[in-house]
SEFIZA-3560 file (N, C-alpha, C; in Angstrom, 3 decimals):
REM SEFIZA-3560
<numar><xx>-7.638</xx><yy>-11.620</yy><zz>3.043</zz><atom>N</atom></numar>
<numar><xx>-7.712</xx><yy>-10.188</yy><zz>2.858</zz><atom>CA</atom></numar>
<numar><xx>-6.589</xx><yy>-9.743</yy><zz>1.932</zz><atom>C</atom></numar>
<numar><xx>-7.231</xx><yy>-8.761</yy><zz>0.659</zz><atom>N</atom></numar>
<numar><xx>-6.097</xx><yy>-8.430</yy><zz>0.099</zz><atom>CA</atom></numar>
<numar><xx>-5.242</xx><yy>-7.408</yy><zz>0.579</zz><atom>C</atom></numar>
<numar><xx>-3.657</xx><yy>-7.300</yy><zz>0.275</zz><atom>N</atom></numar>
<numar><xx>-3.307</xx><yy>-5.836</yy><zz>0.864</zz><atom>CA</atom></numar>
<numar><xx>-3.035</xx><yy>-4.777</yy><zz>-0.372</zz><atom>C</atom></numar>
<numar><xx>-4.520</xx><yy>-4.104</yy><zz>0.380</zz><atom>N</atom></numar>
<numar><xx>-4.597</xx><yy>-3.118</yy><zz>-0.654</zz><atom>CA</atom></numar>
<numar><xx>-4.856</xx><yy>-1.581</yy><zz>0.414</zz><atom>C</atom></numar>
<numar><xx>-4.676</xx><yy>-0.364</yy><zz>-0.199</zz><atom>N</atom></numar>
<numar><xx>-4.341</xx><yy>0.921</yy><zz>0.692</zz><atom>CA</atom></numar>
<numar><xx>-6.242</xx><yy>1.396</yy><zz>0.599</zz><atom>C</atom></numar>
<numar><xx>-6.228</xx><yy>1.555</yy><zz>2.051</zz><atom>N</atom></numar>
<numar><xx>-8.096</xx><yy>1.762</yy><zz>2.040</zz><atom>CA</atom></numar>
<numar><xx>-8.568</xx><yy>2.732</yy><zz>1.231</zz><atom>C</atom></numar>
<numar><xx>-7.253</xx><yy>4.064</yy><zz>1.475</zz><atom>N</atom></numar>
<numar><xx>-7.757</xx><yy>5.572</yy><zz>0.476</zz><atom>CA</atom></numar>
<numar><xx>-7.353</xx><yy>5.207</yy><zz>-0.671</zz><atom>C</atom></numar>
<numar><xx>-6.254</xx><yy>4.925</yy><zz>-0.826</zz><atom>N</atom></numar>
<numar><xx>-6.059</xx><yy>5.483</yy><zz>-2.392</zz><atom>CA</atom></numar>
<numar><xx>-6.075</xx><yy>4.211</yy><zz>-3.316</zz><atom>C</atom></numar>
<numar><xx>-6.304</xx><yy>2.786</yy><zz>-3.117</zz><atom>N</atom></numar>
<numar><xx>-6.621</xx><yy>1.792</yy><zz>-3.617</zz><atom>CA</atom></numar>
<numar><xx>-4.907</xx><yy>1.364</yy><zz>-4.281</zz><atom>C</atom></numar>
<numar><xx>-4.035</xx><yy>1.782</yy><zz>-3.634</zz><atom>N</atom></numar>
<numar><xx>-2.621</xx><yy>0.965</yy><zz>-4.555</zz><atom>CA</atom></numar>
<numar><xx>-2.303</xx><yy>-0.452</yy><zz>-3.522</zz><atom>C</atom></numar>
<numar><xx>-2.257</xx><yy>-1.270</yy><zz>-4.689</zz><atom>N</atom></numar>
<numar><xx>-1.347</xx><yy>-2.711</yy><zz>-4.368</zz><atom>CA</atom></numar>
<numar><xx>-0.392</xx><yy>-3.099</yy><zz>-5.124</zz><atom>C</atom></numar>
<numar><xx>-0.595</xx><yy>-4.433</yy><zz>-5.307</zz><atom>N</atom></numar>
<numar><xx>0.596</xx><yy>-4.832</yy><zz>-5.896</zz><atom>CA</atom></numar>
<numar><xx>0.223</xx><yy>-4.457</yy><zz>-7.573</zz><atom>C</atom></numar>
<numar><xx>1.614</xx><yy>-4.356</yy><zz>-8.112</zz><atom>N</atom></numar>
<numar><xx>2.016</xx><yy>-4.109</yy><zz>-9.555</zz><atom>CA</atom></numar>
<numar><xx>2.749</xx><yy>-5.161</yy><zz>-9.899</zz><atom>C</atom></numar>
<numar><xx>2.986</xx><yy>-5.612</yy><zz>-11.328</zz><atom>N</atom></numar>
<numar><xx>3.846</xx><yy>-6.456</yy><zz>-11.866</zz><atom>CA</atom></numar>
<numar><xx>4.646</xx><yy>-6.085</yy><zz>-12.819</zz><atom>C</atom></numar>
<numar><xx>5.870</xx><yy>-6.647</yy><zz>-13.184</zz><atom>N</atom></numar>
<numar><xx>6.483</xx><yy>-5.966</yy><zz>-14.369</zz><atom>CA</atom></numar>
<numar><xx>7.412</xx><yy>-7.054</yy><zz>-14.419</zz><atom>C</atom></numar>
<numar><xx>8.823</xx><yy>-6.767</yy><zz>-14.878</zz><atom>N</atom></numar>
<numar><xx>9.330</xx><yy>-7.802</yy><zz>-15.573</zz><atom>CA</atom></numar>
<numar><xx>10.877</xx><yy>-7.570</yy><zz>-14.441</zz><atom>C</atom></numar>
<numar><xx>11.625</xx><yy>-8.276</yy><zz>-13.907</zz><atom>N</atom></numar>
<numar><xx>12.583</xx><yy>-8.508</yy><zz>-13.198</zz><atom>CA</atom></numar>
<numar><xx>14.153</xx><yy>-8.725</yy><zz>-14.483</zz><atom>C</atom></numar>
<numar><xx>14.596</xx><yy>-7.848</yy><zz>-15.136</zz><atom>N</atom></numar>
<numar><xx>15.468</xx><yy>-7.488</yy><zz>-16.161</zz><atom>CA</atom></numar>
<numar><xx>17.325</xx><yy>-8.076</yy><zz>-15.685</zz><atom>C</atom></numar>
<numar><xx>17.685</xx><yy>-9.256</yy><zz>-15.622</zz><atom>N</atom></numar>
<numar><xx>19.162</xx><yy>-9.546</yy><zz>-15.570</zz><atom>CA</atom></numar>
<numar><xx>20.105</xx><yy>-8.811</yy><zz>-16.242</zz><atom>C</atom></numar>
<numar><xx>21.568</xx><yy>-8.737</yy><zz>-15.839</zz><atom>N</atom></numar>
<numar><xx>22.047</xx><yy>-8.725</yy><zz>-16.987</zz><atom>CA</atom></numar>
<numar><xx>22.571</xx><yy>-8.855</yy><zz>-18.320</zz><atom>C</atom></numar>
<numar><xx>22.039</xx><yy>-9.687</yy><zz>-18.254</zz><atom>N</atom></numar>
<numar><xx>22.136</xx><yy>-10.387</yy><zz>-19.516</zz><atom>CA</atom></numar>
<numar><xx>20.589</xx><yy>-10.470</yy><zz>-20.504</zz><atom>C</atom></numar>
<numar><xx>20.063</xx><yy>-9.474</yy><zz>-19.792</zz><atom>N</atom></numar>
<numar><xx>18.555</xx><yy>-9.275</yy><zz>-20.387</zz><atom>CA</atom></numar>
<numar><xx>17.769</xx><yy>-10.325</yy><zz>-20.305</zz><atom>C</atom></numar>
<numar><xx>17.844</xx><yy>-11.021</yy><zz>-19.236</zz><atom>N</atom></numar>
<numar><xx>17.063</xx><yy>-12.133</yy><zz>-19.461</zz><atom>CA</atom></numar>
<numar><xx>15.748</xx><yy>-11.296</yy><zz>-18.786</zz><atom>C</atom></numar>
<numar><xx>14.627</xx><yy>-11.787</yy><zz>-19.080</zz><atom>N</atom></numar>
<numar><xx>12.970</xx><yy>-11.523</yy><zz>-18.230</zz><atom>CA</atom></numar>
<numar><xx>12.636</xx><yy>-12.109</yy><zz>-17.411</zz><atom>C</atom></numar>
<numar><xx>11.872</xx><yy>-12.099</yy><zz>-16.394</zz><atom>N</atom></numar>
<numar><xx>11.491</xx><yy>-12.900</yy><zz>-15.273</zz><atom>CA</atom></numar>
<numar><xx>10.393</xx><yy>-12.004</yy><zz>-15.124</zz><atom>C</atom></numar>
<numar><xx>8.836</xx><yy>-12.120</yy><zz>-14.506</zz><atom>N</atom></numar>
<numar><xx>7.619</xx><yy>-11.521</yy><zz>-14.100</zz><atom>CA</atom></numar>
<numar><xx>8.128</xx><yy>-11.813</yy><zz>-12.542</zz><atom>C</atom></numar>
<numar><xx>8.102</xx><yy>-10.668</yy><zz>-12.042</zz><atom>N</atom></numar>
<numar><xx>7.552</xx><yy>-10.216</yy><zz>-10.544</zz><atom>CA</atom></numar>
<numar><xx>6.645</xx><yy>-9.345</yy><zz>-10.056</zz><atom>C</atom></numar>
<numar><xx>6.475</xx><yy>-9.142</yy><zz>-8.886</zz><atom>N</atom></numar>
<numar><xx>5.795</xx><yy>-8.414</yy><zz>-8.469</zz><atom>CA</atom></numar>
<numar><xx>6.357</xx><yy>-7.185</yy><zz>-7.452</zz><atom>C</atom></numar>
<numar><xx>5.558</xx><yy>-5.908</yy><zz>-7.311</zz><atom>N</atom></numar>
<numar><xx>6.062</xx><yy>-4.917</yy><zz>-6.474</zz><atom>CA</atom></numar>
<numar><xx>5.065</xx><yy>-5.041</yy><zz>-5.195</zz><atom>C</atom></numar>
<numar><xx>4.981</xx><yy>-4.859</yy><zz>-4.104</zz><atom>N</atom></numar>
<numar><xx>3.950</xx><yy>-4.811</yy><zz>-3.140</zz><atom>CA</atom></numar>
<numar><xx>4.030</xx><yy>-3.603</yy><zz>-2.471</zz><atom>C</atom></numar>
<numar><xx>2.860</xx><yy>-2.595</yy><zz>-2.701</zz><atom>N</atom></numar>
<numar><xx>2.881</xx><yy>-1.356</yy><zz>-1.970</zz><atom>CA</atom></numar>
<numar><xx>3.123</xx><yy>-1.610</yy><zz>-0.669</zz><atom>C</atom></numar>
<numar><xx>3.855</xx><yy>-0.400</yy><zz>-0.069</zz><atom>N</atom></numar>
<numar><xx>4.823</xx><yy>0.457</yy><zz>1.331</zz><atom>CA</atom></numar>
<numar><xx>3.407</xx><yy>0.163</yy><zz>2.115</zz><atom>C</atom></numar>
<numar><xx>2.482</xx><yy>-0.657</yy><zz>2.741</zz><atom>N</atom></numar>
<numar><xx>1.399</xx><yy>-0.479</yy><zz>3.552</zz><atom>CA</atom></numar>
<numar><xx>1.619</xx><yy>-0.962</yy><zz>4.899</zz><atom>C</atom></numar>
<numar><xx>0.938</xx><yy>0.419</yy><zz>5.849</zz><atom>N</atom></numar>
<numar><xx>0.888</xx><yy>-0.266</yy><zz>7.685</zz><atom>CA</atom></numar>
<numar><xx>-0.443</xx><yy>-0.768</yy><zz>8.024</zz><atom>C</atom></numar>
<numar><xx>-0.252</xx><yy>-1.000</yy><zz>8.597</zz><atom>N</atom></numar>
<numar><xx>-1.731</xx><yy>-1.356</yy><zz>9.368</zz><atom>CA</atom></numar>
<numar><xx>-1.368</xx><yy>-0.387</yy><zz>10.764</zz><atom>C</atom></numar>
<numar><xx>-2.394</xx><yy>0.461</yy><zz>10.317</zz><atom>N</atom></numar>
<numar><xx>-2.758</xx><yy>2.068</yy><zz>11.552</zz><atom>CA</atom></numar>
<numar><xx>-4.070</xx><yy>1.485</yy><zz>11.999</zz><atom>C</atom></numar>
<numar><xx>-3.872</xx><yy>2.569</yy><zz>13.006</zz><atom>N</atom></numar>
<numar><xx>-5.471</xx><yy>3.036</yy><zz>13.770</zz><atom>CA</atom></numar>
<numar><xx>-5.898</xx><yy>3.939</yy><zz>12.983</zz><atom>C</atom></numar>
<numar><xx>-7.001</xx><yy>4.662</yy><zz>12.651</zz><atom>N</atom></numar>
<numar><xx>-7.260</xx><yy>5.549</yy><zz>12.200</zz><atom>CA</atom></numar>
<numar><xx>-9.276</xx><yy>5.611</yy><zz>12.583</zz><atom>C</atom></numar>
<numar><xx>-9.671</xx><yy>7.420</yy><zz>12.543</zz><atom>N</atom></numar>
<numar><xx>-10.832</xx><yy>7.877</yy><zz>12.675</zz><atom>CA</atom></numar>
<numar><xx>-11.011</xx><yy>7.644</yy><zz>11.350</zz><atom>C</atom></numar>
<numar><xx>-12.174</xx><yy>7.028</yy><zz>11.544</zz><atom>N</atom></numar>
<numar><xx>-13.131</xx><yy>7.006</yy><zz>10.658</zz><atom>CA</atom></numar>
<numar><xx>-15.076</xx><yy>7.318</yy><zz>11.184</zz><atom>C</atom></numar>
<numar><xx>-15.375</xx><yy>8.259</yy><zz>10.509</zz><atom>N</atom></numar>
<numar><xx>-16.846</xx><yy>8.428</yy><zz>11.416</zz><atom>CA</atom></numar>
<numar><xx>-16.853</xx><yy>8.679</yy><zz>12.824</zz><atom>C</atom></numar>
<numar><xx>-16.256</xx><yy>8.563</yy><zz>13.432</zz><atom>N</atom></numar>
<numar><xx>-15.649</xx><yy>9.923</yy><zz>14.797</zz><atom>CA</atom></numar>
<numar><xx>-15.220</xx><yy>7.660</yy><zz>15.561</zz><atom>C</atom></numar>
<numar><xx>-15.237</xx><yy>7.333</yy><zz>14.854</zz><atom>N</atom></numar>
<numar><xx>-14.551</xx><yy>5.568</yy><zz>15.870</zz><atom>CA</atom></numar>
<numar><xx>-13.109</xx><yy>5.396</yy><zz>15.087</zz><atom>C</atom></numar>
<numar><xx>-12.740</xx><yy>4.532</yy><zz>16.003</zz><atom>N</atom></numar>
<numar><xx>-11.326</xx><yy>3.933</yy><zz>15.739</zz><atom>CA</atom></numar>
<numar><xx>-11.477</xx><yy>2.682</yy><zz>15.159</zz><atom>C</atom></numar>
<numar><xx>-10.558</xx><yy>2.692</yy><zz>13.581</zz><atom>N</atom></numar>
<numar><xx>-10.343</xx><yy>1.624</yy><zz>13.218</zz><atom>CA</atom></numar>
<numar><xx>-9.081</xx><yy>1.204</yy><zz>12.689</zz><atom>C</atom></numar>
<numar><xx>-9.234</xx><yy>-0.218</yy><zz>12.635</zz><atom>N</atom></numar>
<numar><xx>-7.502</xx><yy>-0.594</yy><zz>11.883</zz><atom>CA</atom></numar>
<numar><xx>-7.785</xx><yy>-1.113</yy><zz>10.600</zz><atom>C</atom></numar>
<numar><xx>-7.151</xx><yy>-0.045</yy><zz>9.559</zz><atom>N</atom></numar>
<numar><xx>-6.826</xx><yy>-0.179</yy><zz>8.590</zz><atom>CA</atom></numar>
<numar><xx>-5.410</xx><yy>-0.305</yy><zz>7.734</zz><atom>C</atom></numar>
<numar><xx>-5.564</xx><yy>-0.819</yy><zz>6.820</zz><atom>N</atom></numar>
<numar><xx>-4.107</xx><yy>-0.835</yy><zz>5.685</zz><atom>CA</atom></numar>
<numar><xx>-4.031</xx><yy>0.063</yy><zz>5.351</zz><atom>C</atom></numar>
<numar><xx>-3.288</xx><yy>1.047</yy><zz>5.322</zz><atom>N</atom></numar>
<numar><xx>-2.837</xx><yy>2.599</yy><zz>4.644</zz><atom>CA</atom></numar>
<numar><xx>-1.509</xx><yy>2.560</yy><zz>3.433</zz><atom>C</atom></numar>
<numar><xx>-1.159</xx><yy>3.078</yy><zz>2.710</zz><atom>N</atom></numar>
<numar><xx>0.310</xx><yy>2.993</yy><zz>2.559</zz><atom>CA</atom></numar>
<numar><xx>0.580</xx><yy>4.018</yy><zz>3.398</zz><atom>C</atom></numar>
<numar><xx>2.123</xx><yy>4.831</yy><zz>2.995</zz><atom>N</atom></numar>
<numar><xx>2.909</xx><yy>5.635</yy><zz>3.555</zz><atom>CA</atom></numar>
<numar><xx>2.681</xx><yy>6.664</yy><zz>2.974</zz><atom>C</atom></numar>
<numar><xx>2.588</xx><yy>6.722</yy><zz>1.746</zz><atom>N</atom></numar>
<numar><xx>2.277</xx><yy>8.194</yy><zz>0.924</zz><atom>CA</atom></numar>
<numar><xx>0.777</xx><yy>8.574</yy><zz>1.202</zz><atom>C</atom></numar>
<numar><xx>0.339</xx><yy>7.451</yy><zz>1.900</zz><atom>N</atom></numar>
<numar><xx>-1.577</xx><yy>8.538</yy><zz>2.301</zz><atom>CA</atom></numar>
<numar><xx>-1.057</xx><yy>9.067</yy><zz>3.816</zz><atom>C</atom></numar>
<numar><xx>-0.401</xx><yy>8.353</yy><zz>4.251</zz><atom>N</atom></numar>
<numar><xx>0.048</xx><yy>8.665</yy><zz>5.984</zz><atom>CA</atom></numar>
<numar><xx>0.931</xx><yy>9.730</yy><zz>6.349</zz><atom>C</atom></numar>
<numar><xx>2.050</xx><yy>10.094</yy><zz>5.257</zz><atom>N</atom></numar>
<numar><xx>2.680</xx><yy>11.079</yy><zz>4.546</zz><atom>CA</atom></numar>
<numar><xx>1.859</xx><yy>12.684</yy><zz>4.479</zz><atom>C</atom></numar>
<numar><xx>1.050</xx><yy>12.354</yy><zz>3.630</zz><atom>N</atom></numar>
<numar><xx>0.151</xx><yy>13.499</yy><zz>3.012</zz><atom>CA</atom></numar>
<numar><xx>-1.111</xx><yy>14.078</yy><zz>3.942</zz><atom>C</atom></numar>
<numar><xx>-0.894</xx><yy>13.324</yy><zz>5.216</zz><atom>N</atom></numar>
<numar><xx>-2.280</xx><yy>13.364</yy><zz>5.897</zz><atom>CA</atom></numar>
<numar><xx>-3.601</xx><yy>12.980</yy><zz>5.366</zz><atom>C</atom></numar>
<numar><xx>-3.828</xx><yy>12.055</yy><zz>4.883</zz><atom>N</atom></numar>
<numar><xx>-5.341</xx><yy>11.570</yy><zz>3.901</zz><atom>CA</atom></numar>
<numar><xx>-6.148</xx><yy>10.996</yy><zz>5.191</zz><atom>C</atom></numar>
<numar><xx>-5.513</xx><yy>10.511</yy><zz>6.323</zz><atom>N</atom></numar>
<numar><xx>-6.199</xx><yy>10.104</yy><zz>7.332</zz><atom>CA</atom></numar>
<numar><xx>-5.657</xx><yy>10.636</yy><zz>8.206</zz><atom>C</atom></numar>
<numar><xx>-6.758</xx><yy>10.643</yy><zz>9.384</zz><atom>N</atom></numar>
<numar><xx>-6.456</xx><yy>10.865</yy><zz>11.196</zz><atom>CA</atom></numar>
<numar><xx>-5.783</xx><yy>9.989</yy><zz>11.826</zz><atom>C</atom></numar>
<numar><xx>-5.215</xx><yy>9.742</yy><zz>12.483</zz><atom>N</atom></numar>
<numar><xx>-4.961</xx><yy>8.272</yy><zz>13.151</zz><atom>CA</atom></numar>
<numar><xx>-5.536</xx><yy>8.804</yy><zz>14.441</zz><atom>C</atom></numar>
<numar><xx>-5.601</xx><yy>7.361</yy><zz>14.905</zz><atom>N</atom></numar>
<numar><xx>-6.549</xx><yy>7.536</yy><zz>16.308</zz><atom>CA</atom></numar>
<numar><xx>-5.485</xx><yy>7.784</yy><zz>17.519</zz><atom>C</atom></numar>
//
């Protein structure tokens, strides 16, 4: 299973990990996600959310 946010679809990002000496390196960021309860269709389920949908109210939790 990937971890990805059920509403708003953010996961991981990549970009470049910058030393000081400017060297580059590729990493990765992994979205802020819980695994909640949440209503969906009047039932309880467990989903991956991040924090900024859980934040904003985008879901119920059960």
């Amino acid at each position: 299973m990937s971890r990805i946010c059920s509403v708003c679809g953010k996961g991981k990002v990549s970009g470049n990990k910058v030393s000081h000496s400017n060297k580059h390196n590729r990493r990765t960021w992994s979205a802020n996600l819980r695994n909640v309860r949440v209503v969906e269709e009047g039932t309880a389920k467990r989903v991956s959310v991040c924090t900024r949908c859980l934040r904003s109210g985008k879901v119920e939790r059960a």
